[in-house]
Rosetta silent file (secondary structure, phi, psi, omega in degrees, C-alpha in Angstrom):
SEQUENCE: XXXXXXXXXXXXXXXXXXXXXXXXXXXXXXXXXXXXXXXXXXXXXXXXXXXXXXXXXXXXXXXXXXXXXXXXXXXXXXXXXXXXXXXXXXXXXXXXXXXXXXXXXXXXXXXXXXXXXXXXXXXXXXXXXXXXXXXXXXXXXXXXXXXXXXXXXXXXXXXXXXXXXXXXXXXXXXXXXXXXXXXXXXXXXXXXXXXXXXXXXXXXXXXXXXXXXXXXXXXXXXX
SCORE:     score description
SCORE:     0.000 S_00000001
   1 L     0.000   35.090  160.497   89.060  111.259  112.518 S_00000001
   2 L   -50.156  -20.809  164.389   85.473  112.591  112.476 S_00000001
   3 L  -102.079   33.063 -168.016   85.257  112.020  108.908 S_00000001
   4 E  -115.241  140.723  167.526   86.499  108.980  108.786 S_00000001
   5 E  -115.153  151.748 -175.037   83.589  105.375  108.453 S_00000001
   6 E  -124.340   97.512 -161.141   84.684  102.580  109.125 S_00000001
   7 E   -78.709   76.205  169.758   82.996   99.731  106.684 S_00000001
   8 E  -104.636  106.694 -169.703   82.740   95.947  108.576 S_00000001
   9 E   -80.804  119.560  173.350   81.581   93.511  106.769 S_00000001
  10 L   -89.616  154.444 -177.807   80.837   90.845  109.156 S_00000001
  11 L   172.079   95.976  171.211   79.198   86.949  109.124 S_00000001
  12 L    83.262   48.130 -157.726   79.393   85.125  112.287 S_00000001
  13 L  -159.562   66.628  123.791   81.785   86.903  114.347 S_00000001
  14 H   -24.951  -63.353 -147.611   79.778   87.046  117.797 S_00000001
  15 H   -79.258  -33.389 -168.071   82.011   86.331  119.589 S_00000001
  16 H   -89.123  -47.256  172.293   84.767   88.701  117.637 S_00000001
  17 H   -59.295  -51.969 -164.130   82.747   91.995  116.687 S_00000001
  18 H   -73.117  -18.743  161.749   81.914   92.916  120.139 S_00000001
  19 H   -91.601  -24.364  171.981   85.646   93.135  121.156 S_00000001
  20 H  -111.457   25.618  166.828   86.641   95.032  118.469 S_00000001
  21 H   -96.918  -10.759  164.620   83.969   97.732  118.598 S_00000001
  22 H   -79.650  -70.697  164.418   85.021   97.911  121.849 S_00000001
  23 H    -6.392  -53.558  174.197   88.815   98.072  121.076 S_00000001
  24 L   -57.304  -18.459 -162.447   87.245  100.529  118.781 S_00000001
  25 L   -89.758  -29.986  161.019   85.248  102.850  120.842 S_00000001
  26 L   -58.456  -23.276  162.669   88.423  105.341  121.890 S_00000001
  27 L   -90.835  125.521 -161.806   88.195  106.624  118.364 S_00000001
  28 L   -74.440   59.222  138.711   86.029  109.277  117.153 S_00000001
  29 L   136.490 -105.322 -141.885   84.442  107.638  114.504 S_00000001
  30 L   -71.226  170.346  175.339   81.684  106.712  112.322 S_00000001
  31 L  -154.866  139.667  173.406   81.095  102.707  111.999 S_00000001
  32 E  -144.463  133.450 -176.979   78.892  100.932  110.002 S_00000001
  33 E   -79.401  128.995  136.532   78.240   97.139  110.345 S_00000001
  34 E  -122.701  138.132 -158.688   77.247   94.807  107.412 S_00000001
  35 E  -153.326  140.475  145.477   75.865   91.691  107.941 S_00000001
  36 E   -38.114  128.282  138.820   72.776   89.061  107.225 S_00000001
  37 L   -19.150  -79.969  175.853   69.597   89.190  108.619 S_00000001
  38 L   -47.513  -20.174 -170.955   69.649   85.940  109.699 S_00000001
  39 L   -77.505   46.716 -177.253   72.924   86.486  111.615 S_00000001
  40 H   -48.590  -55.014 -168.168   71.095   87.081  114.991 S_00000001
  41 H   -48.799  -57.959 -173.560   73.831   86.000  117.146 S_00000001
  42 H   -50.282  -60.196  177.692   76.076   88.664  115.577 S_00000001
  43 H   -50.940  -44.405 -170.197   73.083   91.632  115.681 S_00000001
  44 H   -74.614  -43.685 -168.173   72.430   90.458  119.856 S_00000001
  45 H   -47.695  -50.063 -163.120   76.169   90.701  120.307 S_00000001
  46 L  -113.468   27.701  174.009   76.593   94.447  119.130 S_00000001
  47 L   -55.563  -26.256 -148.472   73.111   95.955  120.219 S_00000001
  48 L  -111.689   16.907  159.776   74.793   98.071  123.010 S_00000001
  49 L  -125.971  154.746 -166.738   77.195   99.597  120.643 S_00000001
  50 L  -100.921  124.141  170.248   76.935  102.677  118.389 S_00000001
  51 L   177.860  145.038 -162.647   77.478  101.763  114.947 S_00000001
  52 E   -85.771  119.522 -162.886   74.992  101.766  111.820 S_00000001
  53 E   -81.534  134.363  156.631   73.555   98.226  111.184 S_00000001
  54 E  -131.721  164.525 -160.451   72.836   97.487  107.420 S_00000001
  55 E  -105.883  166.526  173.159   71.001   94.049  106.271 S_00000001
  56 E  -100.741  140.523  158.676   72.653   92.269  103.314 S_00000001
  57 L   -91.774  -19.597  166.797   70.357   91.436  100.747 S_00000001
  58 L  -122.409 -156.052  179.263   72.709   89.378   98.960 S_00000001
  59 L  -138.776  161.749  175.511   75.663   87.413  100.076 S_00000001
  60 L   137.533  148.363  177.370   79.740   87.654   99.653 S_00000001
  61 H   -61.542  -57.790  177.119   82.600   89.631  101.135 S_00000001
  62 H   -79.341    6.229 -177.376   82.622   91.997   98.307 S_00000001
  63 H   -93.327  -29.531  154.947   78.839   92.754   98.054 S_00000001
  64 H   -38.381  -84.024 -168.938   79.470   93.947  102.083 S_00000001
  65 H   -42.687  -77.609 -134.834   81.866   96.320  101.241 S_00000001
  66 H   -68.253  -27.270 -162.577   80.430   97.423   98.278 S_00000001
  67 H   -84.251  -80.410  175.929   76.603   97.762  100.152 S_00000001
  68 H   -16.143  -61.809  178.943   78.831   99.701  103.119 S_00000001
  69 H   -56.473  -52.660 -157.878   80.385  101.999  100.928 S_00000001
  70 H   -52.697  -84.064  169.192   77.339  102.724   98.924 S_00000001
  71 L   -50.326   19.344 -169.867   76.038  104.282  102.964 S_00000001
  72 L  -109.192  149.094  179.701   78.997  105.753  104.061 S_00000001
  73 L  -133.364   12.603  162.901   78.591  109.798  103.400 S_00000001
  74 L   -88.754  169.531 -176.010   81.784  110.875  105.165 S_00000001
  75 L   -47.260  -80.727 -165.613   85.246  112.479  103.264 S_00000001
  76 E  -109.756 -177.565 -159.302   86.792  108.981  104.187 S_00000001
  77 E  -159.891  160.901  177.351   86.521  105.608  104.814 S_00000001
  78 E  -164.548  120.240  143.189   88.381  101.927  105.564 S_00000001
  79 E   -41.954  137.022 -178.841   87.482   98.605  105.416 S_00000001
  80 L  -159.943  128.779 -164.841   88.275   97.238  108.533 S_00000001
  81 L   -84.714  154.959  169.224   87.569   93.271  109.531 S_00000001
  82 L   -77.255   15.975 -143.552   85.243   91.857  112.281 S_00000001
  83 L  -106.501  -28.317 -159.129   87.636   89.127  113.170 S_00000001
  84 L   108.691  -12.379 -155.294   89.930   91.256  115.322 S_00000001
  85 L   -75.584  -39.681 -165.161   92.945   90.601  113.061 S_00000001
  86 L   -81.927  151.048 -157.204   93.282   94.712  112.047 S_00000001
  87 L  -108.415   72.223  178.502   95.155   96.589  114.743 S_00000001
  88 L    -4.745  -63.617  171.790   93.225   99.708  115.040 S_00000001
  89 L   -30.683  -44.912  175.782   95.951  101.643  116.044 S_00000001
  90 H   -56.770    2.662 -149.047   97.166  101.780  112.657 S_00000001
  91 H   -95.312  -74.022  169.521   94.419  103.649  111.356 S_00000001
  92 H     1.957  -65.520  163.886   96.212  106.957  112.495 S_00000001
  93 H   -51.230  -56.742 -163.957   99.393  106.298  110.160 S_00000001
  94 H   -66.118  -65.394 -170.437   96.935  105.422  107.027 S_00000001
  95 H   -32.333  -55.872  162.829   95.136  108.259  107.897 S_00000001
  96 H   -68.727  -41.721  165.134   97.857  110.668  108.239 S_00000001
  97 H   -28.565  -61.238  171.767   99.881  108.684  105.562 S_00000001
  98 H   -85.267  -17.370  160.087   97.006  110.016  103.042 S_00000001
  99 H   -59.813  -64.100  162.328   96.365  112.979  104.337 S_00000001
 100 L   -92.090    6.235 -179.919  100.107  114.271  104.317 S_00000001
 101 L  -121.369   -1.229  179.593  101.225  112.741  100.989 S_00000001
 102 L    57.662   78.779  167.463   97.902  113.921   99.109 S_00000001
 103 L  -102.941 -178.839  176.726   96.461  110.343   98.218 S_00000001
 104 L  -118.791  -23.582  162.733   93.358  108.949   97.160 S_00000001
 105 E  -147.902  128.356 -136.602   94.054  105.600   98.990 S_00000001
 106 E  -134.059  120.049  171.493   96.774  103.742  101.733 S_00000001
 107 E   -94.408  133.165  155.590   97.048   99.850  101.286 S_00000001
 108 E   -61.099  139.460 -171.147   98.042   98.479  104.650 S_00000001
 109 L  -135.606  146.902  166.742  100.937   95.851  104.117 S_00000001
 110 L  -100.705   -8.536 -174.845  102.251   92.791  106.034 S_00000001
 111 L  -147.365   82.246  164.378  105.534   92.267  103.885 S_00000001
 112 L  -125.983  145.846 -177.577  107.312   95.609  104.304 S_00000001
 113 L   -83.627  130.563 -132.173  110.333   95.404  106.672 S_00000001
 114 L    78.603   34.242 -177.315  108.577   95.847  110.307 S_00000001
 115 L  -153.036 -177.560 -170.598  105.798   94.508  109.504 S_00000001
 116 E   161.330  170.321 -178.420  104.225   90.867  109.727 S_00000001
 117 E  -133.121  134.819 -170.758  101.340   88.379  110.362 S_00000001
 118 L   -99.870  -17.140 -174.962  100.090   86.043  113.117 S_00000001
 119 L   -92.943  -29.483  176.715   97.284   84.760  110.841 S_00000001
 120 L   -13.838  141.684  166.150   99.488   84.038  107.349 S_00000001
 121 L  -126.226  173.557  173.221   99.854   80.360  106.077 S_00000001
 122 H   -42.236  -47.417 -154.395  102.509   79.080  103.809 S_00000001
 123 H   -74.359  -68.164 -145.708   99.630   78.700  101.053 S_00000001
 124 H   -69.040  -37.497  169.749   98.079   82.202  101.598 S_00000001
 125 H   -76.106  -17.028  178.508  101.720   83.785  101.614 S_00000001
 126 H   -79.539  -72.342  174.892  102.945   82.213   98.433 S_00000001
 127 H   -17.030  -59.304 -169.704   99.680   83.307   96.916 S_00000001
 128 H   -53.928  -65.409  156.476   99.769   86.512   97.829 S_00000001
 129 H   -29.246  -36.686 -174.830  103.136   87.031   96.660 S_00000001
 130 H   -70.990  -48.744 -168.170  102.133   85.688   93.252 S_00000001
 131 H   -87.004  -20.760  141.736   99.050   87.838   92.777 S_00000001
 132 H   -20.518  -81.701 -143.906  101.482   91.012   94.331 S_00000001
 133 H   -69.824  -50.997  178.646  103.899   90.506   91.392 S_00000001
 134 H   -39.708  -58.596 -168.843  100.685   90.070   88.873 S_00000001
 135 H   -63.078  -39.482  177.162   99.507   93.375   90.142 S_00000001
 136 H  -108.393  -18.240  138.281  102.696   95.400   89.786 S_00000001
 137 H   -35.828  -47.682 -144.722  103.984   93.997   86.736 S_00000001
 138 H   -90.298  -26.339 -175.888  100.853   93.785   84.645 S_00000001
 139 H  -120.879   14.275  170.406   99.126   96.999   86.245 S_00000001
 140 L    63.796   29.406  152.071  102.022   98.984   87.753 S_00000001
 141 L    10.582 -107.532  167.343  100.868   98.734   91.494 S_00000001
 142 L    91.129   28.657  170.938  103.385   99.751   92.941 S_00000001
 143 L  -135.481  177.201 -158.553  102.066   98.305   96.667 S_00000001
 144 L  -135.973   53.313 -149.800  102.929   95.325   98.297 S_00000001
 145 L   179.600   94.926  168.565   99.906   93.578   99.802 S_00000001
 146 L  -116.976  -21.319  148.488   97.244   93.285   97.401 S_00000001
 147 L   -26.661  -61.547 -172.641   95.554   90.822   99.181 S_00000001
 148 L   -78.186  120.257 -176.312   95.125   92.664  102.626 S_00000001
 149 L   -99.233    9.154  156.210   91.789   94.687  102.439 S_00000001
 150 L   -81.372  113.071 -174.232   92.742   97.146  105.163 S_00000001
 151 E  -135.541  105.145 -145.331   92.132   99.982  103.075 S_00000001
 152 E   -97.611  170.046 -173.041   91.654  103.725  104.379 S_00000001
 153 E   179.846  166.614  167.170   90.615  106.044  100.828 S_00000001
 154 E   -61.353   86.015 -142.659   88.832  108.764   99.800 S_00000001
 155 H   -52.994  -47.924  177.703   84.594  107.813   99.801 S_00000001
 156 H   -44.627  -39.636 -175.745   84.443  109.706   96.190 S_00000001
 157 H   -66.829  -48.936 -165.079   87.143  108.182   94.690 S_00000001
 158 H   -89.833  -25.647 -178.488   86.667  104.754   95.332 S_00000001
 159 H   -81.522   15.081 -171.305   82.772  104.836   94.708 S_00000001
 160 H   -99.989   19.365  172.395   83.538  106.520   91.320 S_00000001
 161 H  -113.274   21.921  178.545   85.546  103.196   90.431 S_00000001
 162 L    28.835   46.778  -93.125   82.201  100.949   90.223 S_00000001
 163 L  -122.752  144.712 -167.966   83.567   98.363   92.008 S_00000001
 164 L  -168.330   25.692  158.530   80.648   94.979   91.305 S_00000001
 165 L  -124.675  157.482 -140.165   82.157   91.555   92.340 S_00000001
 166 L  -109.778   -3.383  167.881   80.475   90.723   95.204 S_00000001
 167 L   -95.880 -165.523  175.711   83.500   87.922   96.777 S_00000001
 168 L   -70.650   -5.131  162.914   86.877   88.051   97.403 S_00000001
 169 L   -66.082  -38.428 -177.194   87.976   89.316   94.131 S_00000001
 170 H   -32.425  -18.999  179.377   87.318   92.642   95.142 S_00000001
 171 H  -104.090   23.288  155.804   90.042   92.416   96.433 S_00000001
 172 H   -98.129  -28.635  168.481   92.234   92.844   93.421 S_00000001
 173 H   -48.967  -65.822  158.760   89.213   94.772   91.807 S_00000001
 174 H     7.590  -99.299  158.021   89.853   97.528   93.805 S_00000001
 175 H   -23.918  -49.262 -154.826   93.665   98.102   93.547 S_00000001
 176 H   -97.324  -77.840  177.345   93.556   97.541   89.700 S_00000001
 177 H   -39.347  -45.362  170.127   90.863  100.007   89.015 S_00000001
 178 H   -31.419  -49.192 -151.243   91.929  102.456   91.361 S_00000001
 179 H   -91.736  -33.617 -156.686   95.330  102.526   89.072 S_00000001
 180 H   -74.598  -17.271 -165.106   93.330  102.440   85.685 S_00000001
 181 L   -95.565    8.109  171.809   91.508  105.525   87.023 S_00000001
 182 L    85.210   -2.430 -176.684   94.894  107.436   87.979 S_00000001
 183 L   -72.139  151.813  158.844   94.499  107.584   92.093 S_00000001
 184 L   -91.942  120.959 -163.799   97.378  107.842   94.159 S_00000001
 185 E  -115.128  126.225  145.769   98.018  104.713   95.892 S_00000001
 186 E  -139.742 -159.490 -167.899  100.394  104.076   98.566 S_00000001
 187 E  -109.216  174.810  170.694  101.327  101.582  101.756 S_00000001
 188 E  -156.941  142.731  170.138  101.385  101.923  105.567 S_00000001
 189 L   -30.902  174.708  160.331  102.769   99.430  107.910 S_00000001
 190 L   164.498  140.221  151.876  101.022   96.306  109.762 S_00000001
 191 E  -109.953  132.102  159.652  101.025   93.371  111.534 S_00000001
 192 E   -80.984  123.288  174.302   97.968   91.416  111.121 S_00000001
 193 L   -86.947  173.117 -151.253   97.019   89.801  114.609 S_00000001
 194 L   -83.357  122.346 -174.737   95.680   86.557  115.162 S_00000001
 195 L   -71.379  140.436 -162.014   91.412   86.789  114.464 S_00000001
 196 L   -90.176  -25.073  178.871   90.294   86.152  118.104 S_00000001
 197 L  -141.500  175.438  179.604   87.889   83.393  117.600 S_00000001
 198 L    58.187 -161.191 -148.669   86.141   80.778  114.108 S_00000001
 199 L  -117.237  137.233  138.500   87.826   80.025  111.370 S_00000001
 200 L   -26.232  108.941 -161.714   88.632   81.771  108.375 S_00000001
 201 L   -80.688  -19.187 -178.155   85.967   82.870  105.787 S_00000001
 202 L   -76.277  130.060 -177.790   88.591   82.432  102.769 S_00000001
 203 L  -116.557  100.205  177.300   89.270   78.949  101.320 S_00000001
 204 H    -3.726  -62.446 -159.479   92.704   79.540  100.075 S_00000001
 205 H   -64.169  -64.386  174.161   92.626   77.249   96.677 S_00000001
 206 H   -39.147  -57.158 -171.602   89.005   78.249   95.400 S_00000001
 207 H   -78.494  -32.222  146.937   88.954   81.804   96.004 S_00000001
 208 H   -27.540  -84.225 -167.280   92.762   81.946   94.921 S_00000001
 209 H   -15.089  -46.369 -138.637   91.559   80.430   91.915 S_00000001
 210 H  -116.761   -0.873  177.692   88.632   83.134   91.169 S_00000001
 211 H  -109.613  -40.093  148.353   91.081   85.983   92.038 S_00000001
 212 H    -4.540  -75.457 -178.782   93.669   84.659   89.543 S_00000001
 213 H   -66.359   -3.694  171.971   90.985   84.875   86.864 S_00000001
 214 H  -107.357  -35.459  174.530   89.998   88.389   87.577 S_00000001
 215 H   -79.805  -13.760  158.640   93.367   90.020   87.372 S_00000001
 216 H   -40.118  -61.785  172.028   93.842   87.675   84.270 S_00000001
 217 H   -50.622  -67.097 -165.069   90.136   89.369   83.276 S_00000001
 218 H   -58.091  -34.423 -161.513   91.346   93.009   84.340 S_00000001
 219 H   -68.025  -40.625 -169.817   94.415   92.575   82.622 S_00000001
 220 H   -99.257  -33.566  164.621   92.320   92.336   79.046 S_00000001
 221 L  -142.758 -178.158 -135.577   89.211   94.235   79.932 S_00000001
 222 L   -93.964  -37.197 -148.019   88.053   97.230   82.084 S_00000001
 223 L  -156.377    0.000    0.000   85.121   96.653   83.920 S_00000001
């Protein structure tokens, strides 16, 4: 998987980054870290590992990604969290998964049979489920996770969808553009593990809220 980057957006996750660029370090390849300035503890943590640092100038989950992609210059690419929660291992399946079915992007899913979560709450699984069904009714999906941002793709594809909110809606922007633009989307297995240390950067109700309103928003206009 020499052409494969690996895009980790990061914010506090000393303690958490440095095990899973190790966890990480058996695979051949590329990695690029985004994070704050200001995040020293996180920057001293991962000095002694190879992986391309970038500073955030602004702040937000989806202004990471989007700053990440924007540097990544290999055929492919995945999101992949700093928390510990994504299982490396899987990155093989999505990989081959798109690779042998001629995709443009492989959503990783937790609620496929074999599959599952150690971090899920009641609230965050009802949600999901809601904003799932939103996605493949109103924009004909067709995946089952829409939530879950482990997402391996094509670098071309996905920057040619002009992807600009800079929070956790991205992570229906994505998906929903992807589809308006014709890509071939499909799933690959997972269990999400348990993030090994801090808390959750998502606060369930709010950021629900604001993701609601953007596939509401997507549903009526484009961009």
């Amino acid at each position: 998987m020499h052409n494969l980057t690996l895009v980790i957006p990061a914010k506090k996750e000393d303690m958490s980054l440095p095990k899973a660029l190790t966890e990480l370090e058996k695979f051949n390849l590329k990695k690029i870290i985004v994070l704050e300035e200001t995040d020293i503890e996180t920057i001293n943590a991962i000095k002694k590992f190879d992986c391309e640092i970038i500073y955030q100038k602004n702040k937000g989950y989806g202004d990471a990604i989007i700053l990440g992609l924007e540097n990544v210059k290999t055929e492919f690419f995945c999101i992949f969290n700093a928390d510990g929660s994504f299982n490396p291992y899987e990155l093989n399946s999505m990989y081959n998964k798109l690779n042998d079915e001629n995709l443009d992007a492989v959503f990783a899913t937790r609620y496929e049979k074999n599959c599952g979560s150690e971090d899920d709450t009641l609230v965050t699984y009802i949600g999901n489920y809601i904003f799932t069904k939103m996605g493949n009714i109103f924009f004909n999906l067709n995946i089952t996770d829409i939530l879950y941002t482990y997402v391996l793709a094509r670098t071309k594809e996905i920057k040619n969808l002009n992807l600009n909110r800079k929070d956790f809606r991205l992570c229906v922007e994505l998906p929903i553009k992807a589809k308006r633009l014709n890509l071939k989307l499909g799933t690959s297995k997972s269990f999400e593990r348990a993030r090994i240390s801090g808390k959750k950067k998502v606060n369930a109700l709010k950021d629900g809220s604001y993701i609601l309103l953007e596939i509401i928003r997507l549903f009526f206009f484009k961009n």
